[in-house]
VOPAGU-2260 file (C-alpha; in pm, 1 decimal, decimal comma):
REM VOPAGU-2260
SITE   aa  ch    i         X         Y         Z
SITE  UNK   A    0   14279,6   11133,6   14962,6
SITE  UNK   A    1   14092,4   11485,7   14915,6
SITE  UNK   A    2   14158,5   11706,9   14616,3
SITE  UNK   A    3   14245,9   12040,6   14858,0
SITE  UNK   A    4   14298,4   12254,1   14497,9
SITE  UNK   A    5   14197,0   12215,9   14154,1
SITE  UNK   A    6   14281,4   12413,0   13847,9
SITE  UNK   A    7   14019,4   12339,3   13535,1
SITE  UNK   A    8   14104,9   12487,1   13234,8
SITE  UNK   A    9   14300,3   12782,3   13366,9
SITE  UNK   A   10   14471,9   13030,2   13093,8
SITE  UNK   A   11   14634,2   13359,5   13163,4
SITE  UNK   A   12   14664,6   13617,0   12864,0
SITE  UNK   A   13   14874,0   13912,3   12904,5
SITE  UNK   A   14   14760,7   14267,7   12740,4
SITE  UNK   A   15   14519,1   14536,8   12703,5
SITE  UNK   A   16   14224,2   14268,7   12552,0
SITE  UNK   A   17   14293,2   13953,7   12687,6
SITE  UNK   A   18   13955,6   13779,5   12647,5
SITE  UNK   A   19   13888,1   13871,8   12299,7
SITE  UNK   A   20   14152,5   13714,0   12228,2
SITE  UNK   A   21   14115,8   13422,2   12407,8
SITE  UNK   A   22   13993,3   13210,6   12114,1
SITE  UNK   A   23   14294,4   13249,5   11952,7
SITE  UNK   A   24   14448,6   12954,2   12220,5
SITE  UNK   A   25   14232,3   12700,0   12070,2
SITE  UNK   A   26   14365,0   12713,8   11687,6
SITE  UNK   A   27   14718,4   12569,3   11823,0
SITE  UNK   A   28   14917,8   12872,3   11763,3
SITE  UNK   A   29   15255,9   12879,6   11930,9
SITE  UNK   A   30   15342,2   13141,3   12187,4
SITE  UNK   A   31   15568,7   13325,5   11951,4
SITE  UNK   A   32   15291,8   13333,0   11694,3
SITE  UNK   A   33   14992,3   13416,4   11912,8
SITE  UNK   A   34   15199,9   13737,0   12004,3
SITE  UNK   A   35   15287,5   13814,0   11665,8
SITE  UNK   A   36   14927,3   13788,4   11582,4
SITE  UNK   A   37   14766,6   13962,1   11904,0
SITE  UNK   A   38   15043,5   14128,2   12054,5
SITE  UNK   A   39   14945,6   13985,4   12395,0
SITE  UNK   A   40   15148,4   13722,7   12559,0
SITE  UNK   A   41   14998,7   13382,6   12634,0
SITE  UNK   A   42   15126,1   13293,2   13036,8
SITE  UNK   A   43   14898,1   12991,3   13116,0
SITE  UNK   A   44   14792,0   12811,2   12857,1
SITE  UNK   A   45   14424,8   12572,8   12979,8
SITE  UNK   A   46   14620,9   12410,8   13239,6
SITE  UNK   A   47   14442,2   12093,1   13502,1
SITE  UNK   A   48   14526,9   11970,4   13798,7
SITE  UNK   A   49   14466,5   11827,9   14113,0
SITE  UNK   A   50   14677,0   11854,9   14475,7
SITE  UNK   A   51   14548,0   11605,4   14726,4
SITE  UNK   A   52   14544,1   11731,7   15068,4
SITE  UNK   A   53   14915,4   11747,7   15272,0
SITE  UNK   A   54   15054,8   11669,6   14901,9
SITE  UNK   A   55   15366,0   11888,0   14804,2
SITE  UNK   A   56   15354,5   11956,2   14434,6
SITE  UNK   A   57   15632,6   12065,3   14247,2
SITE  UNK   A   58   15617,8   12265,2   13904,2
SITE  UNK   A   59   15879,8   12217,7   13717,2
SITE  UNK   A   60   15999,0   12471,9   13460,9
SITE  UNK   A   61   16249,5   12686,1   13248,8
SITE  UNK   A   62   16252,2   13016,5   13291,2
SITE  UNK   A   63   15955,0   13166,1   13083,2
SITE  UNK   A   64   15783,1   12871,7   13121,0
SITE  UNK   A   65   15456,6   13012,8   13295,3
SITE  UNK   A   66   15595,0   12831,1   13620,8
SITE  UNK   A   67   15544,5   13160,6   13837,8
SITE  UNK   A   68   15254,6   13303,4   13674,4
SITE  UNK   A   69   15066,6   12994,2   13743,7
SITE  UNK   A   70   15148,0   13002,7   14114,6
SITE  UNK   A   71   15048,3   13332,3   14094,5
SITE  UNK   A   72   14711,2   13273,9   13964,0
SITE  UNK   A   73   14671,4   13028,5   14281,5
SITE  UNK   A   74   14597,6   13294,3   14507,6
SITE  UNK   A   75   14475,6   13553,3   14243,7
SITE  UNK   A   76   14760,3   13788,3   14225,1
SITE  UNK   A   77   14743,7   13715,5   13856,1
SITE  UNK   A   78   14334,3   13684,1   13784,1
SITE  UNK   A   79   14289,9   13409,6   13535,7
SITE  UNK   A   80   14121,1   13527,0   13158,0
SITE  UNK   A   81   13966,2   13189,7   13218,9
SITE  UNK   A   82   13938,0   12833,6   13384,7
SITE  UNK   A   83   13806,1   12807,5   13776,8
SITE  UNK   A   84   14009,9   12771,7   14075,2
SITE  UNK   A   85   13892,2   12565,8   14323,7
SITE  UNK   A   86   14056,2   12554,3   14693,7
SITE  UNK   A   87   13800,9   12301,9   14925,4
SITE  UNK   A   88   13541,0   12285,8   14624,3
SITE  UNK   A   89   13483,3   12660,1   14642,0
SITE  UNK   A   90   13554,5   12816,1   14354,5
SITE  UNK   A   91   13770,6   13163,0   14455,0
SITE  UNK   A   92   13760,5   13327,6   14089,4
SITE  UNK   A   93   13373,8   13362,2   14223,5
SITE  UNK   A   94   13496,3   13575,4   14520,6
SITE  UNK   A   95   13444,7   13944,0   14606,6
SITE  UNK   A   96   13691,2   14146,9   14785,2
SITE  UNK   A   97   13627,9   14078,9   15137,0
SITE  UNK   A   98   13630,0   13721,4   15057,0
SITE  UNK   A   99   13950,9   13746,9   14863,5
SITE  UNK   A  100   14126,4   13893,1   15167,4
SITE  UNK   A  101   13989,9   13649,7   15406,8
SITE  UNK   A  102   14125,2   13401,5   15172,0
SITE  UNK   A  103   14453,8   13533,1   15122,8
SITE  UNK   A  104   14475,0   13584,9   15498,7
SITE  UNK   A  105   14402,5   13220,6   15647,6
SITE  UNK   A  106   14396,4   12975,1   15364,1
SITE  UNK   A  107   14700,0   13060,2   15209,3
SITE  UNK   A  108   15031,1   13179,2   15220,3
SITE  UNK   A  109   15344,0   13269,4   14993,1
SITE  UNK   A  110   15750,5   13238,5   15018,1
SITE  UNK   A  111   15961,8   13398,1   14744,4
SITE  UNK   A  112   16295,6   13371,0   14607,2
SITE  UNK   A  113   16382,5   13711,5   14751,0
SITE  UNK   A  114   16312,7   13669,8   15106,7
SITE  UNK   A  115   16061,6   13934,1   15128,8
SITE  UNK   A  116   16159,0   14051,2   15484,9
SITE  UNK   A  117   16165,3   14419,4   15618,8
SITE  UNK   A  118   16532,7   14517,2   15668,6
SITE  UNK   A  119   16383,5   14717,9   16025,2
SITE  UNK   A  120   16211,5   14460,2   16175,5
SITE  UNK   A  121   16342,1   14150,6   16382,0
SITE  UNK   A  122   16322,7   13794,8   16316,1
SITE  UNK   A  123   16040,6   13798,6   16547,4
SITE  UNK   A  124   15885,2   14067,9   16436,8
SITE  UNK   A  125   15891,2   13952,7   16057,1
SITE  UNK   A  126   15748,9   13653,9   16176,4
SITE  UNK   A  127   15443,7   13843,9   16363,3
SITE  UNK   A  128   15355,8   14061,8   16052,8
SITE  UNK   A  129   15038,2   13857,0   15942,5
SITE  UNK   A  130   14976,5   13827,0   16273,2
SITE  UNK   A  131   14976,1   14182,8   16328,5
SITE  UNK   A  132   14749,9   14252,2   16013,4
SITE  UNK   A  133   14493,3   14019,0   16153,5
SITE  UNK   A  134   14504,3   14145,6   16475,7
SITE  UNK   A  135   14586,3   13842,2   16655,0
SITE  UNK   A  136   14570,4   13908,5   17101,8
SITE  UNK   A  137   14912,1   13993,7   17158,9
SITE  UNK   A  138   14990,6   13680,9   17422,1
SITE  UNK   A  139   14840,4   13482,5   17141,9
SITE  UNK   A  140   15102,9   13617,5   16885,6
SITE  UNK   A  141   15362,7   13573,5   17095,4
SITE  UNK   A  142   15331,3   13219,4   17119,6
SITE  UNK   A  143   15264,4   13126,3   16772,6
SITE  UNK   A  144   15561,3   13362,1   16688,3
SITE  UNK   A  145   15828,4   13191,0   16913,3
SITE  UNK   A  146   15677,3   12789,3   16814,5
SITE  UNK   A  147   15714,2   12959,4   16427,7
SITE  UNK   A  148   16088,9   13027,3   16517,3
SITE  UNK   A  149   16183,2   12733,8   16659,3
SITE  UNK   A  150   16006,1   12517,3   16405,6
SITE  UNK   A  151   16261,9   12623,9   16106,6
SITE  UNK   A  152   16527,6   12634,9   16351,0
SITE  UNK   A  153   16603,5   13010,0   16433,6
SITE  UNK   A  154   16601,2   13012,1   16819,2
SITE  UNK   A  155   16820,3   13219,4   16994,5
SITE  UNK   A  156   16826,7   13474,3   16689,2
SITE  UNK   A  157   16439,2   13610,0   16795,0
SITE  UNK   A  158   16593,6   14023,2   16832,1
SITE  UNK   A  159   16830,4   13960,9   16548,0
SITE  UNK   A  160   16815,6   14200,5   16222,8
SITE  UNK   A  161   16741,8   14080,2   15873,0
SITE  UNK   A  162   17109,4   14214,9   15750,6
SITE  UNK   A  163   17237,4   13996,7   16013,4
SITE  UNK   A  164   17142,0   13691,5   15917,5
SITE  UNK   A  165   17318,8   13451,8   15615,8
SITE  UNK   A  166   17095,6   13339,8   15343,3
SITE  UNK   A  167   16954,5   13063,0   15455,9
SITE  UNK   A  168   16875,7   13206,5   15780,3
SITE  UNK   A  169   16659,0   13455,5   15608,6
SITE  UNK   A  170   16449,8   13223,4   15403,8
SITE  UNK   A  171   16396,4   13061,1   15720,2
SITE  UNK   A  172   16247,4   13352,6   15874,7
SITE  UNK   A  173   16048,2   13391,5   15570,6
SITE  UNK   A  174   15956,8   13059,8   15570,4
SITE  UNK   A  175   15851,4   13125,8   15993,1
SITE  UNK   A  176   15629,0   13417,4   15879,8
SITE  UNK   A  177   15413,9   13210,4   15632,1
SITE  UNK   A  178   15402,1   12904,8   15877,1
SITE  UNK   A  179   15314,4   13155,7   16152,1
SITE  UNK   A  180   14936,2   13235,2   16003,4
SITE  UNK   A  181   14919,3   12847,7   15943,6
SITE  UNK   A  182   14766,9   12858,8   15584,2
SITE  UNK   A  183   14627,4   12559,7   15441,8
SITE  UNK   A  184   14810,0   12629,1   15150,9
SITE  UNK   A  185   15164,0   12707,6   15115,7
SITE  UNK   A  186   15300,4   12837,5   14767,6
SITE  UNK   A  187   15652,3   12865,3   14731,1
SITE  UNK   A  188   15856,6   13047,5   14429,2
SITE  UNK   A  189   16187,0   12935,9   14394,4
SITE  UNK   A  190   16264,6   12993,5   14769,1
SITE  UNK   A  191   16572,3   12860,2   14756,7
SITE  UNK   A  192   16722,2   12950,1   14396,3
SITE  UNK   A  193   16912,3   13253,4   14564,5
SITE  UNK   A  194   17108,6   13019,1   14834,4
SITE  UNK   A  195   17470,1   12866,8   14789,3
SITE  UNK   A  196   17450,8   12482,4   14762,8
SITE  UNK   A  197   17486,9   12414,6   15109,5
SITE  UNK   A  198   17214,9   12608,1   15264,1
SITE  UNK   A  199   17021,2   12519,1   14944,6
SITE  UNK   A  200   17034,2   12154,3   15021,3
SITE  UNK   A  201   17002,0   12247,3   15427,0
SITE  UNK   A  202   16635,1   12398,2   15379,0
SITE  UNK   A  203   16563,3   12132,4   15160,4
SITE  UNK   A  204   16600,8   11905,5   15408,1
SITE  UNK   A  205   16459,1   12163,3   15638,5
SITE  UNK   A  206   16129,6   12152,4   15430,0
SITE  UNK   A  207   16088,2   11779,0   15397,9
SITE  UNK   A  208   16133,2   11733,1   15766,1
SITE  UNK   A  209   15829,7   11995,3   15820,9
SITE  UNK   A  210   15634,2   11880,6   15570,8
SITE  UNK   A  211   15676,8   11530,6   15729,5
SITE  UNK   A  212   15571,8   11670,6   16101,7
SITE  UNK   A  213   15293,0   11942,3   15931,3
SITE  UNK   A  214   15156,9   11793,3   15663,1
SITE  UNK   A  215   15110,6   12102,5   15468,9
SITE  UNK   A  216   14931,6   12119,7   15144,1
SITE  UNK   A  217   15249,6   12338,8   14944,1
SITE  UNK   A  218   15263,7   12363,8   14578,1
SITE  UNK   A  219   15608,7   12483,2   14461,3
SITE  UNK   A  220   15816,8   12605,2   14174,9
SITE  UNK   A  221   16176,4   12565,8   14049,7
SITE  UNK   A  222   16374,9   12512,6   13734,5
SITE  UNK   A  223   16617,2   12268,6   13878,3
SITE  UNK   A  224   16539,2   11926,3   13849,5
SITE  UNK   A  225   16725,0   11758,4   14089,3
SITE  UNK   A  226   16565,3   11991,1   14338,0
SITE  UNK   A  227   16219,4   11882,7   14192,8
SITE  UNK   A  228   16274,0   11550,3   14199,1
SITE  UNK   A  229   16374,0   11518,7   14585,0
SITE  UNK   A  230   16100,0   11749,5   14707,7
SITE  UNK   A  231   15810,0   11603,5   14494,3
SITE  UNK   A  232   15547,5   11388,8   14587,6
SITE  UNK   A  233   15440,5   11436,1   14247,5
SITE  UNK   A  234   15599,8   11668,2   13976,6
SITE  UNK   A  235   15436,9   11895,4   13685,6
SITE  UNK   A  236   15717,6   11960,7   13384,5
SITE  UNK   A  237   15583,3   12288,4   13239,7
SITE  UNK   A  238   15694,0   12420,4   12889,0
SITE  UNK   A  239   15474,9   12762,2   12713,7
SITE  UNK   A  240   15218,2   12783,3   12956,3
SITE  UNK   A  241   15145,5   12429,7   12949,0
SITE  UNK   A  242   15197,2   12111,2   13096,2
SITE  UNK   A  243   15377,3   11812,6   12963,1
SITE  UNK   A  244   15350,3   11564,8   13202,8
SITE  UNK   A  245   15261,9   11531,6   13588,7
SITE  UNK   A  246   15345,9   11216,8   13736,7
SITE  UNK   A  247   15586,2   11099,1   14016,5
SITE  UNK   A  248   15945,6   11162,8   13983,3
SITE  UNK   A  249   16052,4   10772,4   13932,6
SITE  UNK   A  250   15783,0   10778,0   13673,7
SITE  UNK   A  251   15908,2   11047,4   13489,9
SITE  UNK   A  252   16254,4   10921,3   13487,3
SITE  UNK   A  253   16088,2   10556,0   13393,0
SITE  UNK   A  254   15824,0   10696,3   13145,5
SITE  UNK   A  255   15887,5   11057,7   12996,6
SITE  UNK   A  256   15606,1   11152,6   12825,9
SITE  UNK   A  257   15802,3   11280,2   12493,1
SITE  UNK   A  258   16165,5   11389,2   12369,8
SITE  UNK   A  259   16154,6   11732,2   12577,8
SITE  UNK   A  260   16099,5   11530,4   12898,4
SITE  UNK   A  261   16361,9   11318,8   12805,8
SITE  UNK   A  262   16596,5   11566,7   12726,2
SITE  UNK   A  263   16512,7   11784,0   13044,0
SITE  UNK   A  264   16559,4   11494,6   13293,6
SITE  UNK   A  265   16884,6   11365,4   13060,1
SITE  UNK   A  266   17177,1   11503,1   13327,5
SITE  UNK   A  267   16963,3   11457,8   13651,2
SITE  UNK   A  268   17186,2   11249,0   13919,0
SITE  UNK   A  269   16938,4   10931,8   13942,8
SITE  UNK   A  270   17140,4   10847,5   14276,6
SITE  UNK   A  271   16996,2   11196,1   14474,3
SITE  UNK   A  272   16656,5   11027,0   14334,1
SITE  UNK   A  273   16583,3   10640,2   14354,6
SITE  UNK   A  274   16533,8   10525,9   14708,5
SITE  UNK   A  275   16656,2   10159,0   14806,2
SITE  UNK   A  276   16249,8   10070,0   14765,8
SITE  UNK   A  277   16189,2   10171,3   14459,1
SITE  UNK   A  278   16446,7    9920,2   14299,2
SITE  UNK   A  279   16472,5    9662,3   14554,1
SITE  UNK   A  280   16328,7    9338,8   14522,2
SITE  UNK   A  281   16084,1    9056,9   14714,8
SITE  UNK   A  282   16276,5    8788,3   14909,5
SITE  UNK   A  283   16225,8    8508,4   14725,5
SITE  UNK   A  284   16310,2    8256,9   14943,2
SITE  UNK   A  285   16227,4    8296,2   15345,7
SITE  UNK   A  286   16442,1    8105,2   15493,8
SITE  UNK   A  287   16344,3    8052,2   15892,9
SITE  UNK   A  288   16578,9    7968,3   16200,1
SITE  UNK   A  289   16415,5    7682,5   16212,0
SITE  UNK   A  290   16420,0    7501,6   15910,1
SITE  UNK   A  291   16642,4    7254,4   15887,0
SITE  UNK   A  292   16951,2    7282,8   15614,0
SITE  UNK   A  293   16745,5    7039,0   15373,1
SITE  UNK   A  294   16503,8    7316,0   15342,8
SITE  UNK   A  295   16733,0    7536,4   15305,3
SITE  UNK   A  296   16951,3    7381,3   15079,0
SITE  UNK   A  297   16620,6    7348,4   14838,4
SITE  UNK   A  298   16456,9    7693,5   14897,4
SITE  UNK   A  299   16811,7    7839,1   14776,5
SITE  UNK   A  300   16848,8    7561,2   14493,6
SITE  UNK   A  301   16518,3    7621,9   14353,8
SITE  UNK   A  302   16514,2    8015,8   14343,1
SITE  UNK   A  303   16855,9    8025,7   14241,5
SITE  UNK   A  304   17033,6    8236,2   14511,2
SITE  UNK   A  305   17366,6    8221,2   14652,2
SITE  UNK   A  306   17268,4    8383,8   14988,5
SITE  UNK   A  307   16928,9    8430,8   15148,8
SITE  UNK   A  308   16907,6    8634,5   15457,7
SITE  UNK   A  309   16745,2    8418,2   15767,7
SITE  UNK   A  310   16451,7    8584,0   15954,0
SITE  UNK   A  311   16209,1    8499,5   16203,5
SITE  UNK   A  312   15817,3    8443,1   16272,9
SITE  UNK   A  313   15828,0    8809,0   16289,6
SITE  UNK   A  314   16067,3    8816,4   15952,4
SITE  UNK   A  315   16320,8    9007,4   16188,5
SITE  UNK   A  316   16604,8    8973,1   16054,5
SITE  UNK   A  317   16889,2    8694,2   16220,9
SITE  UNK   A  318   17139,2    8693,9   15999,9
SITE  UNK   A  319   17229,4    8550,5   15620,4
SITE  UNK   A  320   17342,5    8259,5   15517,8
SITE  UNK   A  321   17531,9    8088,0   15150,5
SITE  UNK   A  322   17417,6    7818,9   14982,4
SITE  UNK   A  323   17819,7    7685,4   14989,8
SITE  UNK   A  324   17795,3    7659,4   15335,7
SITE  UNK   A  325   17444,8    7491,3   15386,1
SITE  UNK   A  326   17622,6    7229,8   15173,7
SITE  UNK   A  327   17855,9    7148,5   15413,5
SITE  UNK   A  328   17675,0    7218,6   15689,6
SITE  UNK   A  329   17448,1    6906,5   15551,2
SITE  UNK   A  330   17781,4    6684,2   15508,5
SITE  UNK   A  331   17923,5    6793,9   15886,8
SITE  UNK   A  332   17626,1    6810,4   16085,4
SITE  UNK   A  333   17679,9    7160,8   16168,5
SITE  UNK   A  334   17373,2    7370,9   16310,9
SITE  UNK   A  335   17239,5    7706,6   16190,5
SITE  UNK   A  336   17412,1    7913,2   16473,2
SITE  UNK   A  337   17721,7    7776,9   16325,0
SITE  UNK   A  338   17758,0    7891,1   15952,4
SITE  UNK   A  339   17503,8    8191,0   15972,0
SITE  UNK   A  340   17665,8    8531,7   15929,3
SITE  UNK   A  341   17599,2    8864,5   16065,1
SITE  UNK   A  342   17861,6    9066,3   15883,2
SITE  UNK   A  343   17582,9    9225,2   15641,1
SITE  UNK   A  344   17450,1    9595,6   15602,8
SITE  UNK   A  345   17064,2    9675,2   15635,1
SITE  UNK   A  346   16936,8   10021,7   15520,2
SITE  UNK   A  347   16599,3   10169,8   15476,4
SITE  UNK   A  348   16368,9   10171,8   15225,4
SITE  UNK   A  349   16369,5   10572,0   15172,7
SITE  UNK   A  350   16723,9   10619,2   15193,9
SITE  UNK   A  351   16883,9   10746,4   14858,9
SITE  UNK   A  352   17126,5   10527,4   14627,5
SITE  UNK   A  353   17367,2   10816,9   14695,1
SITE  UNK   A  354   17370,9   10771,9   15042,9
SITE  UNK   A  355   17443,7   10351,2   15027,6
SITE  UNK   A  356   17727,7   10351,9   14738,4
SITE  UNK   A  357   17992,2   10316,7   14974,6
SITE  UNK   A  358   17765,3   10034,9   15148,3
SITE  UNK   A  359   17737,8    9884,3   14836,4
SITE  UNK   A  360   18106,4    9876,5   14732,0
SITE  UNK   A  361   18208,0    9749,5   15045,5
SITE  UNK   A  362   17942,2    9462,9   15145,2
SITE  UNK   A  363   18007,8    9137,6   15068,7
SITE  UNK   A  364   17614,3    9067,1   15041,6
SITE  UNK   A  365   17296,5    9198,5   14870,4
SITE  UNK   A  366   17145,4    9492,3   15125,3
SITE  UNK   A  367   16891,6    9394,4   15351,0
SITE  UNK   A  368   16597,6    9603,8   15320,2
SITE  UNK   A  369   16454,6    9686,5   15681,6
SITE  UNK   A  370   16121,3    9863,7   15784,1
SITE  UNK   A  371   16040,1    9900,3   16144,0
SITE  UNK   A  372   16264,4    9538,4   16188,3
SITE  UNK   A  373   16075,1    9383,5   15935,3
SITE  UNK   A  374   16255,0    9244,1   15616,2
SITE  UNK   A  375   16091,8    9378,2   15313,1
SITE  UNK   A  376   16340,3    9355,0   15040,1
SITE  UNK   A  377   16674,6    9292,4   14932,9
SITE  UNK   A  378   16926,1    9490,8   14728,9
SITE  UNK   A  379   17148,2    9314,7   14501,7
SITE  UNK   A  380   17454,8    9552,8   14408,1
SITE  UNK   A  381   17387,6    9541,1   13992,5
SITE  UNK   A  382   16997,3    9609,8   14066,2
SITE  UNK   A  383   17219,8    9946,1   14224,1
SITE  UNK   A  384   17404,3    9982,2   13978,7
SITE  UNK   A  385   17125,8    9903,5   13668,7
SITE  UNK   A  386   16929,5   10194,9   13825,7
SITE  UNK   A  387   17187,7   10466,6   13777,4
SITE  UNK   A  388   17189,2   10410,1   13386,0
């Protein structure tokens, strides 16, 4: 993968001498005590990282953390006292003016909290603005404009009024207008902390299935957790102006880094974050249509299962099969067609524990793990359970 931004050693100081007092990071002080000492306010304190390219970052923070001053520092609203930012190995704290603007124009783009639209403009209008500013040919904007609106699901409302749209229609159009100049980079600031649940959890959805057709390289910021943890490909807990850990949200909730990561992850609902692939586990016997119950018998015997689910060449899978009945299908005479069952559930690899509880309850079998008709794993019920401890 390619590193499309990376932050070296970035700090942000607020206050009227911010790089004299810059030294004052490096003798550990705490945030409290560097303003008592300084009277300037520490934002960013020498924060690193990498985003690969089409990777959606999440920063994770309370408020005060330095979550939105970081962001901001991405596309130089807030100018870094120090550290380099670099977006396609150029570093833009080395930019002039012009360069900034060209920047800020077609590399990257931003979607706040509050919307950000103008109350007498349309949808498509709001959408256009950039466009406008850039002086995009009209036919040119049009189209972008109207593929913009139908991508986050707002056709039909194209002449409609910002006061006459709900909440989650709005971020949608503001979410339109930064896809409309088709950044590179897409930095979002709590877009959707305003929203009620429902529309919350609608443009989350909204965003993953984008980000799955657009491949966008977005870095974004919340305070929720749960909301972290289902957007992130990876996720950066932030605490002071400072990082304390950036990994991948199973491996934070396998391996926090210390007791504030622990305590911050404590209440999040594992179920709305472990997929069915992250806990299931390797067939470990294949057992074939063809073999004959002898085999079968001993490939159950020997790894110790009750059931084994029966696939073909192409481990497709046929159906599933106990090892009660292989033993009297050995004793009868009886053929595979005869005692193999069908009565099982198959999900997914990426679908969420929340979403195959009732599955799980209610199956008289371990889950069969499917990926493009291909067996890849099965799911016993306790593994399901185990994971939500």
């Amino acid at each position: 993968m390619t590193s499309k931004l990376k932050m070296k050693n970035v700090s942000k100081i607020f206050g009227s001498h911010p790089t004299k007092n810059l030294h004052q990071l490096e003798t550990g002080l705490s945030k409290e005590e560097f303003f008592k000492k300084t009277g300037h306010t520490v934002g960013v304190r020498n924060v690193s990282f990498e985003v690969e390219e089409g990777e959606l970052f999440v920063i994770m923070g309370l408020s005060g953390s330095g979550k939105s001053t970081l962001i901001r520092c991405i596309n130089l609203l807030n100018e870094p006292t120090a550290g380099s930012i670099l977006v396609d190995g150029e570093d833009i704290t080395k930019y002039n003016s012009r360069e900034l603007q060209e920047f800020r124009q077609n590399k990257i783009a931003m979607v706040f909290q509050n919307f950000g639209l103008f109350s007498h403009r349309t949808v498509s209008e709001n959408v256009g603005y950039g466009l406008e500013i850039r002086k995009v040919p009209s036919k040119e904007q049009e189209e972008i404009i109207q593929r913009s609106i139908e991508a986050v699901g707002l056709k039909g409302w194209e002449d409609k009024y910002p006061d006459e749209l709900s909440g989650g229609m709005q971020q949608r159009v503001g979410l339109a207008r930064a896809l409309a100049n088709d950044p590179d980079i897409l930095l979002m600031d709590e877009p959707f902390s305003a929203l009620d649940p429902l529309n919350r959890r609608e443009m989350q959805l909204e965003l993953l299935e984008l980000q799955r057709k657009l491949k966008k390289t977005i870095i974004f910021i919340t305070h929720d957790v749960n909301e972290a943890f289902k957007l992130g490909n990876r996720v950066a807990v932030m605490k002071d102006g400072q990082f304390e850990q950036i990994s991948t949200p199973l491996d934070i909730l396998k391996n926090p880094a210390n007791t504030y990561i622990q305590a911050f992850i404590k209440d999040i609902d594992r179920s709305k974050i472990i997929q069915a692939g992250h806990i299931m586990m390797e067939p470990n016997a294949n057992v074939y249509v063809e073999d004959s119950m002898r085999i079968i018998i001993d490939k159950l015997q020997i790894n110790g299962l009750a059931t084994s689910y029966v696939i073909n060449q192409e481990k497709e899978v046929q159906g599933i099969i106990s090892l009660d009945d292989a033993l009297v299908a050995l004793e009868t005479g009886k053929e595979m067609k005869h005692i193999m069952k069908d009565d099982y559930d198959s999900v997914a690899p990426n679908v969420y524990i929340q979403d195959l509880l009732e599955q799980t309850i209610n199956s008289r079998y371990p889950l069969a793990i499917v990926l493009n008709d291909k067996l890849v794993g099965v799911l016993p019920r306790e593994k399901i359970l185990a994971s939500l401890v």
